[in-house]
C-alpha positions, 0 to 999 in steps of 0.5 A, spaced: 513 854 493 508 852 499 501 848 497 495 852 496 491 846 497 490 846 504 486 852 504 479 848 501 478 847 508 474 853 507 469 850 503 468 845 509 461 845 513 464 847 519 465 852 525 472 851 525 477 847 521 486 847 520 490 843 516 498 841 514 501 837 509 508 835 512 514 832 509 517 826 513 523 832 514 519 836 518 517 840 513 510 843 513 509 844 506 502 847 506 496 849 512 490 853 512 487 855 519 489 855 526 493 850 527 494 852 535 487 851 537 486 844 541 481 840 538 478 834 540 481 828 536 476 822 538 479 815 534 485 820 532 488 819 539 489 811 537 494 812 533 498 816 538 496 811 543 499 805 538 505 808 538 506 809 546 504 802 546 511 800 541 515 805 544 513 800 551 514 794 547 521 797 545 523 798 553 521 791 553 516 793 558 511 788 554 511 784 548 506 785 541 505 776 542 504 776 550 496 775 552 492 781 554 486 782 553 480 775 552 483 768 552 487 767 547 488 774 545 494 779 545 497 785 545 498 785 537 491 782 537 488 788 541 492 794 536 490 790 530 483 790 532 482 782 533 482 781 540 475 779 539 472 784 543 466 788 542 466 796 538 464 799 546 463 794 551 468 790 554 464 784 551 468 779 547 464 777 540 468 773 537 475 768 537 481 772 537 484 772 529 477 770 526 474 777 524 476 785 525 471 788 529 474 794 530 474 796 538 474 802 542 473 797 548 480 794 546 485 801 546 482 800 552 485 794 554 491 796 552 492 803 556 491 798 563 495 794 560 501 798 559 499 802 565 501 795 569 507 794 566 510 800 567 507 802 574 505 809 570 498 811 568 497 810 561 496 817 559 502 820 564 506 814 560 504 817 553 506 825 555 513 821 557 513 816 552 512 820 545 509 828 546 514 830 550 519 827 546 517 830 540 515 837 543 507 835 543 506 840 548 500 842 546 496 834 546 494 831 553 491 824 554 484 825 560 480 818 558 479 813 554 486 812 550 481 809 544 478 816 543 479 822 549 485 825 546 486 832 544 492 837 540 493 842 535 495 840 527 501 844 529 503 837 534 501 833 530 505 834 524 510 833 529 506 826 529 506 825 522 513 827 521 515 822 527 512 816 523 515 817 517 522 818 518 522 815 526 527 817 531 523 815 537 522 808 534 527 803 530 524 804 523 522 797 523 518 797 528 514 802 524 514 798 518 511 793 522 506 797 524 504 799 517 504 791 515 497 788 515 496 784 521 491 778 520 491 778 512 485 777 509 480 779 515 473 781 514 470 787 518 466 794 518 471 800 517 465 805 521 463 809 516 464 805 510 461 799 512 464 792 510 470 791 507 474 784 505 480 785 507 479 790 512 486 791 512 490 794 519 497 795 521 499 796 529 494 802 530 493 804 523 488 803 518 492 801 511 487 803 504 490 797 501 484 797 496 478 799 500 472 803 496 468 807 499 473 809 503 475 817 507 483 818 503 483 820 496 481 815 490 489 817 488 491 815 494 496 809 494 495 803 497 500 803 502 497 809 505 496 809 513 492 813 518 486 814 522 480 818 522 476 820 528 468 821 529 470 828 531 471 830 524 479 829 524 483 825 520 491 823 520 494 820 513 500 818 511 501 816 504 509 813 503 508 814 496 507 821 496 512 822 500 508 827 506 503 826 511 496 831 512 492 832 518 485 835 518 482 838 524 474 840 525 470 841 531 464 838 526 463 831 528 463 825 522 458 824 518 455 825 510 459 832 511 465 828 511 464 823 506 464 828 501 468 833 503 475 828 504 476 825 499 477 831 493 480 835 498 486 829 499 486 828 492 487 835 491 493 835 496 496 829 492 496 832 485 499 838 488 504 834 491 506 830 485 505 837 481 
């Protein structure tokens, strides 16, 4: 039986909103909304971003532990958050490792970085590497691959199904991308203000324990995802066994805060129902 739960996207302060829950099957086993319509992603993109970096690094095109980025720093620091570079200014704040200083300037970074190793612009990389493989027609790349993606719930369900049952990846590089990075590091999760640990894979936020926070209070600990300042959010929960993404055209704010975490509590309750 489909899931109901989806459709409290209605009661969401926005111009317009879609979402899905899918299993890691492909299976979409609710949505809500118009799941074709293009929205802005913002930090959603990352993700995405992430994933064409590891398909780079499993071309052997790159290495994760190769430098890129501030002195000292690697392509693992820049996906983990760590390179030491500032939140939007390609100004470097800290050693590389010592904090999680969370950087759109990094993302960045590691877009030239593939771009030069590969001889193929990062956003034409992208399309070849992940969206055309997994049929993401409707998702495009036009920017800063930190945070100028756009795409529908229906491509990125296709994402999310990708992520938890991988084909375009050795799953263990995915499972490392769902490690914490740096264990034990400090940061700011913009949003939520500060968090020790502020735990990070490869590309994606892991909850882990972090409170507040944008999943659901009965989200497991080896939750993953990202959400994006355009009101836009991507989690997969492992223990759930499913994926949901969320798409608005109302960017992040109190709104969200609030709206979220029942929303994915009522998901999961569905799903364990």
């Amino acid at each position: 039986m489909p899931l109901q739960s989806p459709a409290l996207i209605e009661n969401w302060p926005v111009p317009t909103a879609a979402a899905a829950v899918v299993r890691a099957d492909g299976t979409v086993v609710g949505s809500h909304g118009p799941v074709e319509h293009r929205f802005a992603l913002a930090s959603v993109t990352k993700p995405l971003t992430a994933y064409a970096v590891l398909v780079a690094y499993e071309e052997g095109a790159i290495e994760l532990d190769e430098p890129a980025g501030p002195t000292g720093s690697t392509v693992r620091h820049l996906l983990a958050h760590t390179s030491g570079l500032a939140f939007d200014e390609h100004r470097v704040t800290s050693a590389p490792g010592e904090r999680r200083l969370y950087s759109n300037a990094g993302f960045e970074v590691l877009g030239d970085h593939v771009a030069k190793a590969t001889d193929i612009p990062f956003g034409e990389y992208l399309r070849q590497a992940v969206l055309a493989p997994l049929g993401m027609t409707s998702t495009a790349l036009d920017g800063s691959p930190a945070k100028d993606g756009v795409s529908t719930v229906a491509d990125l369900v296709r994402f999310a199904a990708e992520v938890q049952a991988p084909r375009l990846l050795d799953p263990r590089t995915v499972a490392e991308a769902m490690t914490v990075q740096y264990a034990g590091t400090k940061g700011v999760l913009p949003g939520y203000g500060h968090q020790n640990p502020n735990d990070w894979g490869l590309g994606f936020e892991i909850r882990d324990s972090k409170s507040p926070h944008w999943t659901g209070t009965s989200s497991s600990p080896r939750t993953f995802g990202h959400f994006g300042q355009a009101g836009t959010f991507l989690w997969v929960d492992p223990d759930a066994g499913a994926a949901c993404v969320a798409l608005t055209d109302r960017p992040f704010g109190p709104w969200a805060v609030e709206a979220w975490p029942p929303f994915t509590d009522a998901v999961l309750a569905e799903l364990r129902g």
